[in-house]
N, C-alpha and C positions, 0 to 999 in steps of 0.2 A: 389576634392579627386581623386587620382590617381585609377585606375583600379586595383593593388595591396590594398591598403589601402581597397578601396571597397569590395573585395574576404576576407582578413581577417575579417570586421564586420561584415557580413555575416556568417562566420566559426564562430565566437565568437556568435554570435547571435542564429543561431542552435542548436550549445552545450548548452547553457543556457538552452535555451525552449525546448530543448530533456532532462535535466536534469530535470527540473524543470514537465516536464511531469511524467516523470520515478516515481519521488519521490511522487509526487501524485498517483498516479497509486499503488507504495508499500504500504505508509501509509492507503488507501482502501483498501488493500487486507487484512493488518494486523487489520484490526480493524474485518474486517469481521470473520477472522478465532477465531480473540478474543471472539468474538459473538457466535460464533459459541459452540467454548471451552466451554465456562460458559454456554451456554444452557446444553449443553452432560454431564458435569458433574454436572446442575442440578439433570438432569433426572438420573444418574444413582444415585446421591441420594435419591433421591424421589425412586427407587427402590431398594434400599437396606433398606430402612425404611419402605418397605409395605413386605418384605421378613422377616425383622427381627418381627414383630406384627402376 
């Protein structure tokens, strides 16, 4: 394998495994904030039903 050949697998191989981190990295975030969401909007039902009684 040439020394060119080499430097692009390399470059290919980076961007993958930076992608491939990135996209992990989002889909955690998104799941947390989803979490997050549905808890908050539990609660604020749960306090609109002890307001309204």
């Amino acid at each position: 394998m040439t020394h060119a050949e080499s430097m692009m697998l390399a470059i290919c191989f980076g961007a993958v495994m930076g992608s491939l981190i990135g996209n992990i990295i989002m889909l955690v975030r998104s799941a947390v904030e989803a979490c997050k969401d549905k808890k908050r909007r539990r609660e604020e039902e749960a306090e609109r039903q002890h307001s309204e009684e």
